[in-house]
BATOR-727365 format. One record per residue (C-alpha): residue in one letter; chain; x, y, z. Coordinates in steps of 0.02 Angstrom, whole numbers, plus 50000, padded with zeros to 5 digits. Layout:
residues N
<atom><type>A</type><mol>A</mol><east>X</east><north>Y</north><up>Z</up></atom>
...
end
This chain:
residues 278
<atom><type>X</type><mol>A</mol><east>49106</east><north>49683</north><up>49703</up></atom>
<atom><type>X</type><mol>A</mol><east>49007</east><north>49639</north><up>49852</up></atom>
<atom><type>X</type><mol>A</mol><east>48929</east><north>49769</north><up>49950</up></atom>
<atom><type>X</type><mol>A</mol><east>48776</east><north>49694</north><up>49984</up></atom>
<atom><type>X</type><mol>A</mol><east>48740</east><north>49546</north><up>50089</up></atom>
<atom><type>X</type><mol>A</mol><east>48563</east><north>49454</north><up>50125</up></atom>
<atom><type>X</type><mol>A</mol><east>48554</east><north>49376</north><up>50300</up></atom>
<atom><type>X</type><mol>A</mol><east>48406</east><north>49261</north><up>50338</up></atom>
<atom><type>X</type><mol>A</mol><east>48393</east><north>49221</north><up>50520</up></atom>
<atom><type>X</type><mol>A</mol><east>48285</east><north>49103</north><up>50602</up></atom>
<atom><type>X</type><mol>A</mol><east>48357</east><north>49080</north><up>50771</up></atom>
<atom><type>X</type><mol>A</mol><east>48424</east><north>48903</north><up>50727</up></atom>
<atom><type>X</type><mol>A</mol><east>48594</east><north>48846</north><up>50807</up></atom>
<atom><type>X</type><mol>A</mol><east>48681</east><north>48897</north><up>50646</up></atom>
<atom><type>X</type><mol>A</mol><east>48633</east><north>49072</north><up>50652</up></atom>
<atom><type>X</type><mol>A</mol><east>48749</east><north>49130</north><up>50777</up></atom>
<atom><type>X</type><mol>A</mol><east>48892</east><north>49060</north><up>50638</up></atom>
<atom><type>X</type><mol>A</mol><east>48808</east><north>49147</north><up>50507</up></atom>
<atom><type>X</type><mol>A</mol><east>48807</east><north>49303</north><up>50571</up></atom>
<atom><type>X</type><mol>A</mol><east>48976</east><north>49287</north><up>50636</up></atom>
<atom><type>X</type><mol>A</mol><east>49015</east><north>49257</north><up>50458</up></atom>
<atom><type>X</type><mol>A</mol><east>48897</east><north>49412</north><up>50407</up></atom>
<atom><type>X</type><mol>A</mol><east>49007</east><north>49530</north><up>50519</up></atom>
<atom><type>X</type><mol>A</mol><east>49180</east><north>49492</north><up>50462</up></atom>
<atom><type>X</type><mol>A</mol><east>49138</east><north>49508</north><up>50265</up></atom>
<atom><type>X</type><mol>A</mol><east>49055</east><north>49677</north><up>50281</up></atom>
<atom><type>X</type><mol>A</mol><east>49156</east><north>49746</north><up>50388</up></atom>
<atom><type>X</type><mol>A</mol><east>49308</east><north>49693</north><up>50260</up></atom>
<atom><type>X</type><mol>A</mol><east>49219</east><north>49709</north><up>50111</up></atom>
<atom><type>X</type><mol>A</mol><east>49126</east><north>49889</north><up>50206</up></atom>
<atom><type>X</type><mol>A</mol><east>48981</east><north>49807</north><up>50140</up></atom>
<atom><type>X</type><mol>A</mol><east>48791</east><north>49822</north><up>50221</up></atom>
<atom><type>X</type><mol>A</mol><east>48721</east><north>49666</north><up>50298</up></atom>
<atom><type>X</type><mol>A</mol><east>48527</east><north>49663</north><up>50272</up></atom>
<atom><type>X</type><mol>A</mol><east>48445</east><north>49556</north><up>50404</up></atom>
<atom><type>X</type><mol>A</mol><east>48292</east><north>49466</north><up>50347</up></atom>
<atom><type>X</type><mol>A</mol><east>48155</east><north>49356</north><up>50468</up></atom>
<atom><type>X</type><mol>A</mol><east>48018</east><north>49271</north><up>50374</up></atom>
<atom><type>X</type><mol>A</mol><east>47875</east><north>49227</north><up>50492</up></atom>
<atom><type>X</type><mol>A</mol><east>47817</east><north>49059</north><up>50400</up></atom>
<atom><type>X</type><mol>A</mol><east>47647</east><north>49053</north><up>50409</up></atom>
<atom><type>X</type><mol>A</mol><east>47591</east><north>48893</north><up>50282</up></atom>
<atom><type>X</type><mol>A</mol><east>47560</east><north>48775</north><up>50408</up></atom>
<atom><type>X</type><mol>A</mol><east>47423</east><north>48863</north><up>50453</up></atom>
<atom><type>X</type><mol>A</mol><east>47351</east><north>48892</north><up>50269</up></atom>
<atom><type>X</type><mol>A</mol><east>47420</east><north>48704</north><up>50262</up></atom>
<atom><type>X</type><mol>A</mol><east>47317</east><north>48651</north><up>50398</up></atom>
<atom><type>X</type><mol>A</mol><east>47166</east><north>48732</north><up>50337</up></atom>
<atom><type>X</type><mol>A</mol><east>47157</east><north>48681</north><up>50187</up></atom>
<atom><type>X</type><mol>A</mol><east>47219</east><north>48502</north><up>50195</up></atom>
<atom><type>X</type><mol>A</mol><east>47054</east><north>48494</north><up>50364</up></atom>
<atom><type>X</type><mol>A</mol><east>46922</east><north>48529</north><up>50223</up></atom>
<atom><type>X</type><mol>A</mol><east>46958</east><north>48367</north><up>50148</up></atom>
<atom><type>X</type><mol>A</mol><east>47086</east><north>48265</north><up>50241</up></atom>
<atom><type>X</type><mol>A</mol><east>47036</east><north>48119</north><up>50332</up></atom>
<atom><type>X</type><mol>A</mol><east>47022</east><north>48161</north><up>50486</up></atom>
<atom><type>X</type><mol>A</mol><east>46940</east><north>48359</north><up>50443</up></atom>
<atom><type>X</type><mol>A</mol><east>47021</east><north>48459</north><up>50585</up></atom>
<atom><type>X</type><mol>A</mol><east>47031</east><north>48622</north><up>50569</up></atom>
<atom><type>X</type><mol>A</mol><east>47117</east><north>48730</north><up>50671</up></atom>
<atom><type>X</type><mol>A</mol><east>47016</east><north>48870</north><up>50771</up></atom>
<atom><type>X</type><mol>A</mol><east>47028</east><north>49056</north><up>50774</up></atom>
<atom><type>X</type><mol>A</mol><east>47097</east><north>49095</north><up>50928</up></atom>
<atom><type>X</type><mol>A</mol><east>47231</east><north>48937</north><up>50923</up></atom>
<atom><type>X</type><mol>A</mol><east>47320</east><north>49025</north><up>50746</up></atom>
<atom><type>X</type><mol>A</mol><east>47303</east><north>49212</north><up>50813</up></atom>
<atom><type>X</type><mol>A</mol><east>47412</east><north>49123</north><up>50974</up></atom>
<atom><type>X</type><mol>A</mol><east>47517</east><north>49035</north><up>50868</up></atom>
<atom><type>X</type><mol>A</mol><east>47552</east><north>49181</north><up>50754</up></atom>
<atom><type>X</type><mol>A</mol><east>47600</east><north>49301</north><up>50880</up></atom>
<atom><type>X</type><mol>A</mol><east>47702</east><north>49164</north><up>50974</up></atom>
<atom><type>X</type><mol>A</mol><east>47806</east><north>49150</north><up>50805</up></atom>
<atom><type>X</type><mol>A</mol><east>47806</east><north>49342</north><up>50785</up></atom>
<atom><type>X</type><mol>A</mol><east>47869</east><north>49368</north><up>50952</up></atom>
<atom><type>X</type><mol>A</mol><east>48019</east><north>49228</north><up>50919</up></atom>
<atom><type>X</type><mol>A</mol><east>48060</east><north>49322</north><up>50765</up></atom>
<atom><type>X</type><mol>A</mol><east>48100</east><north>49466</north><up>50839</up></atom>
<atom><type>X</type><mol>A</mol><east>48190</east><north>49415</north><up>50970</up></atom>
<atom><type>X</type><mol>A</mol><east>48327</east><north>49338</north><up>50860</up></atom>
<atom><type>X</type><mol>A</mol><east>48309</east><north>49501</north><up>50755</up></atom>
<atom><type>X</type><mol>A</mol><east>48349</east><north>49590</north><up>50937</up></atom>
<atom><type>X</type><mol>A</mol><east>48506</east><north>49473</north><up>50974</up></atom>
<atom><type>X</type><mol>A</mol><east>48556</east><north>49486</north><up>50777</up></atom>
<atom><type>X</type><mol>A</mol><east>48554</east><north>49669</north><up>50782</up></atom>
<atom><type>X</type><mol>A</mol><east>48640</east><north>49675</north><up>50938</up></atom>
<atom><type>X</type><mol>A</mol><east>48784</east><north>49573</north><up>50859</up></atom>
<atom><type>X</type><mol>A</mol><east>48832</east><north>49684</north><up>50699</up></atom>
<atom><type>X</type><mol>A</mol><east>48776</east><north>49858</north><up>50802</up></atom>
<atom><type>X</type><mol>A</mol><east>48927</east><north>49791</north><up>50938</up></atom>
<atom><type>X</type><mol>A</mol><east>49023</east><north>49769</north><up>50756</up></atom>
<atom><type>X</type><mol>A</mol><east>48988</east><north>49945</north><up>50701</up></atom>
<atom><type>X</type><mol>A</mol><east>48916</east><north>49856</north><up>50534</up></atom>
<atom><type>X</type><mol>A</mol><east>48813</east><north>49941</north><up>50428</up></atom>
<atom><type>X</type><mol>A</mol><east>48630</east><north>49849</north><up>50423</up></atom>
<atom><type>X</type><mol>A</mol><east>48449</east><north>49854</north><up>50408</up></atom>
<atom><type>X</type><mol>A</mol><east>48321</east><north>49735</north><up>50463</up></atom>
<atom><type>X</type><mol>A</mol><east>48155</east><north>49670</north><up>50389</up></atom>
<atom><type>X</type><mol>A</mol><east>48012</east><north>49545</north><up>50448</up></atom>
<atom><type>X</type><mol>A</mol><east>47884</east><north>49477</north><up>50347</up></atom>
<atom><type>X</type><mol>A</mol><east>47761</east><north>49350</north><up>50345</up></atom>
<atom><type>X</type><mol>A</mol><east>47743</east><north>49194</north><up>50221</up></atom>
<atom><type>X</type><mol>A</mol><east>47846</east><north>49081</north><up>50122</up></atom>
<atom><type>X</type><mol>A</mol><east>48035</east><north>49075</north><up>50170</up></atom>
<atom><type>X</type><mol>A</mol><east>48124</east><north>49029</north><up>50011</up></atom>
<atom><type>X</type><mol>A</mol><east>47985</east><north>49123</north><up>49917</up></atom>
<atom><type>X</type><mol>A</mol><east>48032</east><north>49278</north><up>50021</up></atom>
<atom><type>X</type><mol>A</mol><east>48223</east><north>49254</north><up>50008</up></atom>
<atom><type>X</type><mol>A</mol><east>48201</east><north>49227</north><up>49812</up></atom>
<atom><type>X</type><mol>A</mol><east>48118</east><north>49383</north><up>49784</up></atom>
<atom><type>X</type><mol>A</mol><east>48279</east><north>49480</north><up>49833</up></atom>
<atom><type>X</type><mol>A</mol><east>48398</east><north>49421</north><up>49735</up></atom>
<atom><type>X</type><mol>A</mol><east>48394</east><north>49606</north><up>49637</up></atom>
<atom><type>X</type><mol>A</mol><east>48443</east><north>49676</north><up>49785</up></atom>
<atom><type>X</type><mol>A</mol><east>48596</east><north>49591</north><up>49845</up></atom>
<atom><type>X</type><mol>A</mol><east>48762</east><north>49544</north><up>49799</up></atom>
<atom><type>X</type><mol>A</mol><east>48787</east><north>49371</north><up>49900</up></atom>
<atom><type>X</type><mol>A</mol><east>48656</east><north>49287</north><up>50005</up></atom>
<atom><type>X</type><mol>A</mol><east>48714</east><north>49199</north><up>50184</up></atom>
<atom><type>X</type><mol>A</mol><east>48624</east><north>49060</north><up>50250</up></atom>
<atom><type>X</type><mol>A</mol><east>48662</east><north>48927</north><up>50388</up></atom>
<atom><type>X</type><mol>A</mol><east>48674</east><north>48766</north><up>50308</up></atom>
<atom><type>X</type><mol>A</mol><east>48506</east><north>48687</north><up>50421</up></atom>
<atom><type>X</type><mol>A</mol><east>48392</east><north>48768</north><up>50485</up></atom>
<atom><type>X</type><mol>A</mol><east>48275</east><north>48769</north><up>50661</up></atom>
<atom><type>X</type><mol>A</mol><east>48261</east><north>48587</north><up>50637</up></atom>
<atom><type>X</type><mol>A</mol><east>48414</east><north>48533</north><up>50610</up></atom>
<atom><type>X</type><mol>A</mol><east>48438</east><north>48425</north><up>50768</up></atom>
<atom><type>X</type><mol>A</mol><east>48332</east><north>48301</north><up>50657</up></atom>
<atom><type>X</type><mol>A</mol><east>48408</east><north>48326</north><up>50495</up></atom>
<atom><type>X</type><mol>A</mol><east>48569</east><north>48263</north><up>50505</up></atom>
<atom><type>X</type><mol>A</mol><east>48664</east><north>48259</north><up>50355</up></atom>
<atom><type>X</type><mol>A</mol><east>48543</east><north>48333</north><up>50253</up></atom>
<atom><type>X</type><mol>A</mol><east>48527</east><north>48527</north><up>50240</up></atom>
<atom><type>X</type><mol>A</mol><east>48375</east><north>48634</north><up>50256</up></atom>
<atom><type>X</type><mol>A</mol><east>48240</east><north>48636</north><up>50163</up></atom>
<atom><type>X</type><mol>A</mol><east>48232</east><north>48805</north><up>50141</up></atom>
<atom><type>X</type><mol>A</mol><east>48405</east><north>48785</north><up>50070</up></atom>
<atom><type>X</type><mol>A</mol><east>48375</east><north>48657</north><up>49970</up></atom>
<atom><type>X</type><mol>A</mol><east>48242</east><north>48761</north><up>49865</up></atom>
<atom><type>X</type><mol>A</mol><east>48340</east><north>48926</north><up>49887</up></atom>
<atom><type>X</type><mol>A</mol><east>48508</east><north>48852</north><up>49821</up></atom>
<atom><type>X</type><mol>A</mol><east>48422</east><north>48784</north><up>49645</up></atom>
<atom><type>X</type><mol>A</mol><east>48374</east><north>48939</north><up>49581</up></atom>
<atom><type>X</type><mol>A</mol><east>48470</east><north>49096</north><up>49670</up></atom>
<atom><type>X</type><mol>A</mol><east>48575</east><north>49145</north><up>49517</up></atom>
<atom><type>X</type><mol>A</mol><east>48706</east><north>49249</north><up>49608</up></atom>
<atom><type>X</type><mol>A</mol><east>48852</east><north>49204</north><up>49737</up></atom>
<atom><type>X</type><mol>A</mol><east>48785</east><north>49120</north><up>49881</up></atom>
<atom><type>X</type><mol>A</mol><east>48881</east><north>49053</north><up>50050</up></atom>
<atom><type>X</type><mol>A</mol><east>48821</east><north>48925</north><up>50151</up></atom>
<atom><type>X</type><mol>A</mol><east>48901</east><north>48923</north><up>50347</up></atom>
<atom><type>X</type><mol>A</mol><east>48922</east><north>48782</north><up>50456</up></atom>
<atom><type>X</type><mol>A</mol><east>48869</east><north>48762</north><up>50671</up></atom>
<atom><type>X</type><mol>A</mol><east>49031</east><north>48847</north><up>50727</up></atom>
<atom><type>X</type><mol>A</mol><east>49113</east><north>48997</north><up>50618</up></atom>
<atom><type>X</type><mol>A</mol><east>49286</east><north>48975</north><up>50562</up></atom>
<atom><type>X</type><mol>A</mol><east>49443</east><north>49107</north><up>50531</up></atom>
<atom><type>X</type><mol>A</mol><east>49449</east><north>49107</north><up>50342</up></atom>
<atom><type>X</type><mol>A</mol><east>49643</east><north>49116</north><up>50342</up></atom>
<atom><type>X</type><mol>A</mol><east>49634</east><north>48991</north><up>50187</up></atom>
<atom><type>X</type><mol>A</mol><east>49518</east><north>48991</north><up>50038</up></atom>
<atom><type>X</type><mol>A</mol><east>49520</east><north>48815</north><up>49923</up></atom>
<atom><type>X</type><mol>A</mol><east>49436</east><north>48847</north><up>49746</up></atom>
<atom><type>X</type><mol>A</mol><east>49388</east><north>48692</north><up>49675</up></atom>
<atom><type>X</type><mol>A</mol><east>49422</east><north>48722</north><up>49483</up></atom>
<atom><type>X</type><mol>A</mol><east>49368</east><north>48636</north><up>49344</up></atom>
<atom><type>X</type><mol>A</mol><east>49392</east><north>48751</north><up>49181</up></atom>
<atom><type>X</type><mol>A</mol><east>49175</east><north>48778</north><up>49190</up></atom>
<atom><type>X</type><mol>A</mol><east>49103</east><north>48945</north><up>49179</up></atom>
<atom><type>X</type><mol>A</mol><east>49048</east><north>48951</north><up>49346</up></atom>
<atom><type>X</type><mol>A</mol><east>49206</east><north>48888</north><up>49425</up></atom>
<atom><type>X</type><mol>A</mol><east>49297</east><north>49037</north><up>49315</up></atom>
<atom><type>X</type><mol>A</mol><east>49179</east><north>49134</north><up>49419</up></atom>
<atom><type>X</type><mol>A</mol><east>49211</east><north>49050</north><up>49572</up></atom>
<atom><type>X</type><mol>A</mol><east>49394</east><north>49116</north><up>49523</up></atom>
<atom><type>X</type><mol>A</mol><east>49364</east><north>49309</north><up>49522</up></atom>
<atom><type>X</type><mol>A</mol><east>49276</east><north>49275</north><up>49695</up></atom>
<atom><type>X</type><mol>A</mol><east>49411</east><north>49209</north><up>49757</up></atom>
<atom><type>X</type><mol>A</mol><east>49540</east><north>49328</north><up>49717</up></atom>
<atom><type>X</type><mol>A</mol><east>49424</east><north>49469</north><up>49771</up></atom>
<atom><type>X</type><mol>A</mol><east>49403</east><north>49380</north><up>49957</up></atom>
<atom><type>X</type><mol>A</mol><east>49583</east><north>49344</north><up>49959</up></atom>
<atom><type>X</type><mol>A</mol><east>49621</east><north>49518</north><up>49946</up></atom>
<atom><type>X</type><mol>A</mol><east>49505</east><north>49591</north><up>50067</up></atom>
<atom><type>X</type><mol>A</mol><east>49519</east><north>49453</north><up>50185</up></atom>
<atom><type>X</type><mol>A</mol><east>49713</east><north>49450</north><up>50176</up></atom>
<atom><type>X</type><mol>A</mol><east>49692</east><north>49255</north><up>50140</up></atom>
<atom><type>X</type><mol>A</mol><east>49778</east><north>49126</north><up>50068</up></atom>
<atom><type>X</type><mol>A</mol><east>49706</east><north>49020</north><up>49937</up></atom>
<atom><type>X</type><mol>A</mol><east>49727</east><north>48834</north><up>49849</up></atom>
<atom><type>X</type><mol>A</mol><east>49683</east><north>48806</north><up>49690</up></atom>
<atom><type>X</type><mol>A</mol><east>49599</east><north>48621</north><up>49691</up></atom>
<atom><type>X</type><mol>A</mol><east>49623</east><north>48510</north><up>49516</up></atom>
<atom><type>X</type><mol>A</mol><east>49539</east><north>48344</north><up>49520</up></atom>
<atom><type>X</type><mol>A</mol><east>49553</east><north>48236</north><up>49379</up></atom>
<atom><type>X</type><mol>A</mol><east>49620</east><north>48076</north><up>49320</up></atom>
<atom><type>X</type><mol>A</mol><east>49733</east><north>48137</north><up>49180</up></atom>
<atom><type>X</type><mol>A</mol><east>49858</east><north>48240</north><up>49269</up></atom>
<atom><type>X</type><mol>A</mol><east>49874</east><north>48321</north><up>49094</up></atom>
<atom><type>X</type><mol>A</mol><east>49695</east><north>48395</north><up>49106</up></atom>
<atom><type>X</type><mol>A</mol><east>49741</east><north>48436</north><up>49276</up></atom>
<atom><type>X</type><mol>A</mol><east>49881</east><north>48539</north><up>49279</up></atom>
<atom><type>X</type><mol>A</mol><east>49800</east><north>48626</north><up>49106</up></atom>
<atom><type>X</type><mol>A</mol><east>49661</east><north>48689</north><up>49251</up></atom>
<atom><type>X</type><mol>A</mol><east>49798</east><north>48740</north><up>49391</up></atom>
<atom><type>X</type><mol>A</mol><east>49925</east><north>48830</north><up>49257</up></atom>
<atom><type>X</type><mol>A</mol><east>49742</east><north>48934</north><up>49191</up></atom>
<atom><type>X</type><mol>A</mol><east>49690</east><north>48957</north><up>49351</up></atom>
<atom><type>X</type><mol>A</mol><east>49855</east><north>49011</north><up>49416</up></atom>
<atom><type>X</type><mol>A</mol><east>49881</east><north>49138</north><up>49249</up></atom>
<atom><type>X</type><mol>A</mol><east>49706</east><north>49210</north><up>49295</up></atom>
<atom><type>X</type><mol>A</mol><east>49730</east><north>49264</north><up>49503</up></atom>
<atom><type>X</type><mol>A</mol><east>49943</east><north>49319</north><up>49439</up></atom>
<atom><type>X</type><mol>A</mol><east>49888</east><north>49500</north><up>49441</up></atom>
<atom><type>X</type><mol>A</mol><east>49798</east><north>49496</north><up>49612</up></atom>
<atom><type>X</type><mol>A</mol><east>49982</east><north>49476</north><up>49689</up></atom>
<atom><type>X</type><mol>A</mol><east>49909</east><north>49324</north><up>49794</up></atom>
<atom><type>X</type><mol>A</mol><east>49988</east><north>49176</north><up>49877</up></atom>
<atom><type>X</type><mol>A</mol><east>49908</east><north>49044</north><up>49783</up></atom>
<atom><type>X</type><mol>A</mol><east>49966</east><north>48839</north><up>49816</up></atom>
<atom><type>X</type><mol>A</mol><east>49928</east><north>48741</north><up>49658</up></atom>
<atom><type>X</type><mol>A</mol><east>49866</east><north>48567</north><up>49701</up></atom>
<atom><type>X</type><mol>A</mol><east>49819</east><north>48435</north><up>49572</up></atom>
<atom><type>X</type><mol>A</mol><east>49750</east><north>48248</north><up>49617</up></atom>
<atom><type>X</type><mol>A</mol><east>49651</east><north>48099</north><up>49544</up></atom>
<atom><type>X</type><mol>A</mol><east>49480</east><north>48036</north><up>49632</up></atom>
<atom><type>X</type><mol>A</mol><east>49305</east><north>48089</north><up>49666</up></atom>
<atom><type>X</type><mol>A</mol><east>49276</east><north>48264</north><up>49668</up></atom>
<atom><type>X</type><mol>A</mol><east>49164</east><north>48288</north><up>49808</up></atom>
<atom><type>X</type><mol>A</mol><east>49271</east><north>48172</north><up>49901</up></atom>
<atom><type>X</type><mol>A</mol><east>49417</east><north>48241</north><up>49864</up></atom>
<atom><type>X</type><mol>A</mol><east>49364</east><north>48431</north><up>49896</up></atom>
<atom><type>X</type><mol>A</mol><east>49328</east><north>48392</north><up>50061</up></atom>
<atom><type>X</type><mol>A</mol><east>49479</east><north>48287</north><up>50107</up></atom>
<atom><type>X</type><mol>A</mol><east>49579</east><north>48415</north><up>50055</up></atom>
<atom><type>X</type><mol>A</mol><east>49485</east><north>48560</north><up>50140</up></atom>
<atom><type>X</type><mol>A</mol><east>49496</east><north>48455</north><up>50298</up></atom>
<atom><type>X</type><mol>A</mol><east>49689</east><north>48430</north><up>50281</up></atom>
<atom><type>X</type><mol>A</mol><east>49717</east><north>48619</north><up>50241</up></atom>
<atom><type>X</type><mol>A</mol><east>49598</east><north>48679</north><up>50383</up></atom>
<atom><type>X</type><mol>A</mol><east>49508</east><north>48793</north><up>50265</up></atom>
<atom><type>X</type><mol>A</mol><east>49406</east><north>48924</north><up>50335</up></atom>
<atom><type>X</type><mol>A</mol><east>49306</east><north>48934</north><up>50144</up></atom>
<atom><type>X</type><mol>A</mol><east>49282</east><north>48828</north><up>50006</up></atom>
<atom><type>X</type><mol>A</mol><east>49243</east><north>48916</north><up>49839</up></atom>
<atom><type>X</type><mol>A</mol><east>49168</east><north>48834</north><up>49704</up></atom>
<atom><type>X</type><mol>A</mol><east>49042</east><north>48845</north><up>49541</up></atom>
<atom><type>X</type><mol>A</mol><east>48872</east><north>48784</north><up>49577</up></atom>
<atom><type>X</type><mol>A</mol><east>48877</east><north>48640</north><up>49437</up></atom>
<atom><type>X</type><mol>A</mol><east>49018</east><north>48560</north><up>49345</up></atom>
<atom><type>X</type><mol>A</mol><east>49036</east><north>48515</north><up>49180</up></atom>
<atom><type>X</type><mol>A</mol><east>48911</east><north>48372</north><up>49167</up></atom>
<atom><type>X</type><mol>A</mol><east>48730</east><north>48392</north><up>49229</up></atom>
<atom><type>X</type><mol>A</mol><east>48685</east><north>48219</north><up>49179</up></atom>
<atom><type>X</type><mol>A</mol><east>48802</east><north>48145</north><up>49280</up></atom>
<atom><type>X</type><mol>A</mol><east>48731</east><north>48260</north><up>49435</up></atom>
<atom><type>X</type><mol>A</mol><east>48570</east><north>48194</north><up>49418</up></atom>
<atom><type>X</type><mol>A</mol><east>48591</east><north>48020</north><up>49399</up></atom>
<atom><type>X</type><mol>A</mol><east>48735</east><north>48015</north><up>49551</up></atom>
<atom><type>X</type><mol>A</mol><east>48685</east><north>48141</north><up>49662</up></atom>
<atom><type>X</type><mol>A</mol><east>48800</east><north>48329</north><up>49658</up></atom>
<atom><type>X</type><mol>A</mol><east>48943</east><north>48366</north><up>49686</up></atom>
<atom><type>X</type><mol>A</mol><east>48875</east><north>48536</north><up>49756</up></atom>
<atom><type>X</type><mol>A</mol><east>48763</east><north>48442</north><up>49875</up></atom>
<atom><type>X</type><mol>A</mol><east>48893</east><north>48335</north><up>49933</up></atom>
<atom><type>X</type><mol>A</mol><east>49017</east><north>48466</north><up>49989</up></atom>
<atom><type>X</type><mol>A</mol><east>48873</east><north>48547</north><up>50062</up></atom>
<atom><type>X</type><mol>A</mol><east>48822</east><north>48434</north><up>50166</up></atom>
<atom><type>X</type><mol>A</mol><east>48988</east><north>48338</north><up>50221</up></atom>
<atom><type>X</type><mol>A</mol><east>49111</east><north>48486</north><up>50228</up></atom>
<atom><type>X</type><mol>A</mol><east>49151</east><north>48554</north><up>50399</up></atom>
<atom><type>X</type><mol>A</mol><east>49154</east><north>48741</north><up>50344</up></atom>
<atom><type>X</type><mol>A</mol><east>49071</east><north>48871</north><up>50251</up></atom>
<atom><type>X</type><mol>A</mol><east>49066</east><north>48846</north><up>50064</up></atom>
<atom><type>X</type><mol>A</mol><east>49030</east><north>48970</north><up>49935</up></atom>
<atom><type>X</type><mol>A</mol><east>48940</east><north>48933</north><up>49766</up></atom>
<atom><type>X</type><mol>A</mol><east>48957</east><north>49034</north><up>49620</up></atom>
<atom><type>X</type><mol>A</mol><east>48786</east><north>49036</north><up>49513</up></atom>
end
């Protein structure tokens, strides 16, 4: 199912996670990792532009963005050298590619060509970011249409896998995911309910339970009332979950928009690596 993974780097402090993360799927899943550096170059088109009519026109010489370009190709290949040297030491299959311009546009443009895309949940700026995740993310995440894992500062064992499942298509998804990590990662997973109706609930965990029966899985049902992006991470926490699994959107995108996501919330508040399915 996955045999393919997409690995944007960008030297960041969560890129040493992400690649961690990289090396144990493929080399349980005897997948290819394909390590990918975008050299972002629109600050300098930004500056050039914005210079011809901004207040203050400055516009940025010659010399100064040849510099500044080699400076940032020289950084990306370093952490394509130290990247390398991590899955080569893993005897994981890989190949590596650097290219210049947008990031998200890049990362977007490959989507034919993987199975799951990895990326740390902040970026080389994260220090100021706080709670909120990168933007690169943040663009990537809205319209990649296949699996997609997003991995915390420090990489965890994934000895336990939670599934938040709500009966949606994507969580259904979220489900075959989960019983094909489970397998290959010899993991344990929890099948996460949340509702108020414990009815509604347990209809999820019995459906959810009749779908992973063949995999031959240990699977813990566990059904609860509250806020579902509260409760997903509570529960995560509690468990010490190495993954969460989950579908990208729930049922209602209204309620999304006008109360923020669910999706974004885990994202940004869980302590491990959570994995959408799109």
């Amino acid at each position: 199912m996955i045999k393919s993974m997409l690995l944007p780097v960008d030297g960041s402090v969560y890129t040493d996670a992400q690649v961690k993360c990289a090396i144990k799927m493929a080399k349980s899943f005897k997948a290819k990792v394909r390590l990918l550096s975008v050299v972002d170059v629109r600050i300098f088109e930004w500056a050039t532009v914005s210079g011809a009519e901004g207040f203050v026109p400055v516009v940025p010489s010659t010399a100064y963005k040849e510099e500044s370009k080699k400076m940032l190709d020289s950084k990306a290949d370093a952490v394509l050298e130290k990247c390398v040297s991590m899955v080569e030491s893993a005897k994981v299959s890989y190949d590596v590619e650097k290219i210049h311009g947008s990031p998200s546009d890049i990362i977007l443009e490959k989507i034919p060509l993987v199975d799951l895309l990895i990326m740390g949940r902040r970026g080389e700026f994260a220090k100021w970011r706080k709670k909120l995740f990168g933007a690169t993310l943040d663009a990537v995440i809205r319209q990649w249409n296949k699996p997609l894992l997003t991995t915390p500062q420090k990489f965890k064992p994934i000895t336990n896998i939670l599934v938040a499942y709500d009966g949606s298509e994507k969580a259904n998804k979220a489900l075959q995911l989960a019983g094909f990590f489970a397998q290959n990662l010899k993991s344990k997973i929890a099948i996460l309910s949340i509702s108020h109706h414990q009815k509604r609930r347990q209809k999820f965990l019995d459906e959810a339970s009749e779908y992973l029966e063949p995999y031959g899985l240990e699977v813990e049902l566990i059904g609860v009332g509250g806020q579902p992006e509260k409760e997903i991470t509570r529960v995560s926490d509690e468990m010490k979950c190495g993954l969460i699994m989950m579908g990208a959107f729930g049922h209602s995108r209204i309620r999304e928009a006008l109360l923020g996501s669910t999706t974004d919330h885990v994202i940004r508040n869980s302590n491990t690596s959570v994995l959408l399915s799109k």
